[in-house]
N, C-alpha and C positions, 0 to 999 in steps of 0.2 A: 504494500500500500504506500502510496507518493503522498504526503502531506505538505502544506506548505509552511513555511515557519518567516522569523525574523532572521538574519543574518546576525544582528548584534540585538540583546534580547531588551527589551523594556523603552526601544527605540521607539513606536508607535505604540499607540493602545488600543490600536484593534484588533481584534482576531485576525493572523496571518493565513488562516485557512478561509474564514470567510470573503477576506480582503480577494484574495487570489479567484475563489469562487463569482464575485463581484468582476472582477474584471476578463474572465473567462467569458462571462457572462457579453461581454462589450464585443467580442468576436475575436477573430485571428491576429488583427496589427489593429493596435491601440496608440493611439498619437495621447502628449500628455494632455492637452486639453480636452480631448476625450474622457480623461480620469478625473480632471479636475468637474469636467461639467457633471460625470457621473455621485461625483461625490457633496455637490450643490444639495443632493435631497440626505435630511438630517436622519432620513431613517437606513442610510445605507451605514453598511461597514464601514466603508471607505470614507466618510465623513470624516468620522474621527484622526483621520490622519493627516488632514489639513488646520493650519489655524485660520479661522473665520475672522477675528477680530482683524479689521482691516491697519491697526496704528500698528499693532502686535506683527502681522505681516511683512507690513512695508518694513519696519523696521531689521528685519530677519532678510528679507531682500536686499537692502543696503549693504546688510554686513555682508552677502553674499557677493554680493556686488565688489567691496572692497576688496575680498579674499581676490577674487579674478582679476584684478586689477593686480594684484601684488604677486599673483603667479601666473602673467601671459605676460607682464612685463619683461622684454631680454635685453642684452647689450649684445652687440658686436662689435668688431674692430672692423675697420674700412681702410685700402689705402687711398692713396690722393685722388685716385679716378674712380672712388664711390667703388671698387670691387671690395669682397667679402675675404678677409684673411686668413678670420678664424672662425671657428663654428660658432654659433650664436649659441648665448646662454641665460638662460635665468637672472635676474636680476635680482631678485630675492627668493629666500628658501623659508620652511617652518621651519621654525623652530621646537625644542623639546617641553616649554615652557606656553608654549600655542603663538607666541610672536610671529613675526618674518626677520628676518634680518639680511641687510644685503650679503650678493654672494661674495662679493671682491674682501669681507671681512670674515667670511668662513673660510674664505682659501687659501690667508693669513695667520689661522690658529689651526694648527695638526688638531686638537681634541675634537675641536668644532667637524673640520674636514674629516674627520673619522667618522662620526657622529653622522656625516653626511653619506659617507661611504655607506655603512651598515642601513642609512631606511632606503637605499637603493638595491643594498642586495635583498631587505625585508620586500619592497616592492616588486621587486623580479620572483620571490618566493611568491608571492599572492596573483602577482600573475600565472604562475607554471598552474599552483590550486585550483585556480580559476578554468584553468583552460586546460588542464591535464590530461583530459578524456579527447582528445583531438591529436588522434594517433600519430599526421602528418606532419607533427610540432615536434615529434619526441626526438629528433637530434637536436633540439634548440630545449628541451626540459631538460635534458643531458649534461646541457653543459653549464643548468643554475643548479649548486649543489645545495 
């Protein structure tokens, strides 16, 4: 039997089983405003996993908003004729403490630069998890240990 559950548990407060049942329910390919408009009636599952409160919202949007701002921002180098020298990079990274900080100052401290290493191999591990079952991949799951 296939259940469906939360990924990270106490994330939302609705039933993961009937959330999922709910959006079965919407058909094969579900666009999110499809989910948002399905979850408009307050007697659905899927209600509960939006905030209604429109200041509440906006608010949560903003700060979403910031985060993308603070990781689609990158630097390059350029020489004199506008070409591309060096790979483009990230401008700021998370930090362990939930901040950003730029990257030109984690690349400056080894503890920091470690610290950066490891949630990239943590990240390559969640990607292999994620996608493990996708046989065609396994010389590149091979080579995240």
């Amino acid at each position: 039997m296939v259940t469906a559950t939360w990924k990270i548990d106490g994330i939302f407060k609705a039933d993961p089983q009937k959330v999922a049942d709910e959006i079965d329910a919407l058909g094969g390919e579900v666009t999110p405003e499809q989910l948002v408009e399905a979850a408009r009636d307050k007697k659905s599952e899927l209600h509960k996993c939006f905030d209604w409160d429109n200041k509440v919202a906006a608010e949560k949007w903003r700060k979403h908003q910031a985060r993308q701002i603070m990781c689609f921002l990158v630097i390059r180098n350029e020489d004199e004729d506008g070409n591309q020298e060096a790979p483009v990079i990230r401008y700021m990274y998370k930090t362990d403490t939930g901040g950003y900080k730029p990257s030109k100052m984690i690349f400056k401290r080894d503890d920091e630069y470690q610290k950066l290493i490891q949630r990239v191999d943590g990240e390559l591990h969640a990607v292999k998890q994620k996608y493990s079952y996708i046989q065609e991949r396994d010389f590149i799951w091979e080579l995240i240990d």
